[in-house]
C-alpha positions, 0 to 999 in steps of 0.5 A: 764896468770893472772890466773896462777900467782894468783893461783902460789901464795898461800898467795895471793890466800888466801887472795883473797879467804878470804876477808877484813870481815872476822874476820879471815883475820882481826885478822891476818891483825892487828895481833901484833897491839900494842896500849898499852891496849890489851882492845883497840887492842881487840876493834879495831878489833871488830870496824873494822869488824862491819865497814867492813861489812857495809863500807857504813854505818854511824858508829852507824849503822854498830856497830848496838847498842849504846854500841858498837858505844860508844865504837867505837868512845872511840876508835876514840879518845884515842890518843894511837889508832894514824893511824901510830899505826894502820896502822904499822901490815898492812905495815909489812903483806903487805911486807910479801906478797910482799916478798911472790909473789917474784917481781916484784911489781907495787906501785901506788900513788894516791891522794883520796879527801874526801869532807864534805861540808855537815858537817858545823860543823866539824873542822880541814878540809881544802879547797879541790877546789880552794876557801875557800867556805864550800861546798868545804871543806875536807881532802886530802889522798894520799896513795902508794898501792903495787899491783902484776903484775897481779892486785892482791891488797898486801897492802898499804905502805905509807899513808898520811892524812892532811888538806890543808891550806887556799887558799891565795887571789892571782893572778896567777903569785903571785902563781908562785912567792910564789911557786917558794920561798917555799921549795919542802918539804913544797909544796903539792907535796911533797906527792909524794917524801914522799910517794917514800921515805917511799916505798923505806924505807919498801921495801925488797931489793931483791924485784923488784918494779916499782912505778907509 
């Protein structure tokens, strides 16, 4: 039965068939990126096609040469390239496939940890277990991914990315007692409001979604 949905659905099948490293499946993917340089649109395409055939790779390795690392990191930090700006043709595509499979979609949320307690030297990270100890230092990205009801993954629509603030030096009941004076929107778990508020925002309203 999941068989017959994936293959009923020409766009997904496509994309199934194509695959994220393919220059083809990128172009359309980041098809009307606008970064206000059309150089730094054409660069972020080329980035993200050495990146995705090496997805393990560091950087210098997957851009294979020095020019194309240099020119990877350039594109790291300009601030036109803002992940909301990369991010947005891909929301938009991922809609256009939620519209093409017709409903009903599952959206999940989901809380990715990334750790680099084996980079000392790298700034702006935050505590990512329960003390402020280097080894347990990184970022926190909690994502709303819309998926078919047979599995088949159409996109992301909601992407957040920070880094936590210090962990307070306090006792249980100081934390309950903290928690309990502090603003829904500003507490952590907000994410997952955020995260329903931008799907509901995207969505189509003649597509049925079930979020998990």
């Amino acid at each position: 039965m999941a068989k017959t949905a994936r293959g009923g659905d020409p766009e997904v099948q496509a994309i199934m068939e194509a695959g994220t490293g393919s220059v083809e499946w990128l172009r359309e993917e980041f098809y009307g990126v606008d970064l206000a340089d059309h150089r730094l649109s054409c660069r972020l395409i080329k980035t993200a096609e050495r990146l995705g055939k090496s997805p393990t790779s560091p950087i210098n390795e997957a851009c294979g040469d020095w020019a194309s690392t240099q020119a990877a990191y350039r594109l790291f930090d300009n601030g036109q390239a803002s992940p909301e700006a990369i991010r947005e043709p891909h929301v938009a595509a991922t809609v256009k496939r939620m519209v093409a499979c017709g409903g009903p979609v599952w959206v999940v949320q989901d809380t990715v940890f990334f750790s680099y307690g084996q980079h000392p030297r790298t700034r702006g990270l935050g505590p990512i277990g329960k003390s402020n100890e280097a080894h347990d230092r990184g970022l926190i990205m909690h994502d709303a991914l819309a998926f078919t009801t047979s599995g088949v993954p159409l996109g992301i629509l909601s992407q957040n990315l920070w880094a936590r603030r210090e962990v307070p030096d306090e006792g249980c009941v100081e934390k309950i007692l903290r928690l309990q004076c502090t603003a829904i929107e500003e507490q952590e778990s907000s994410k997952w409001l955020l995260a329903l508020r931008e799907t509901v925002a995207r969505t189509p309203r003649d597509v049925p979604v079930i979020t998990i």
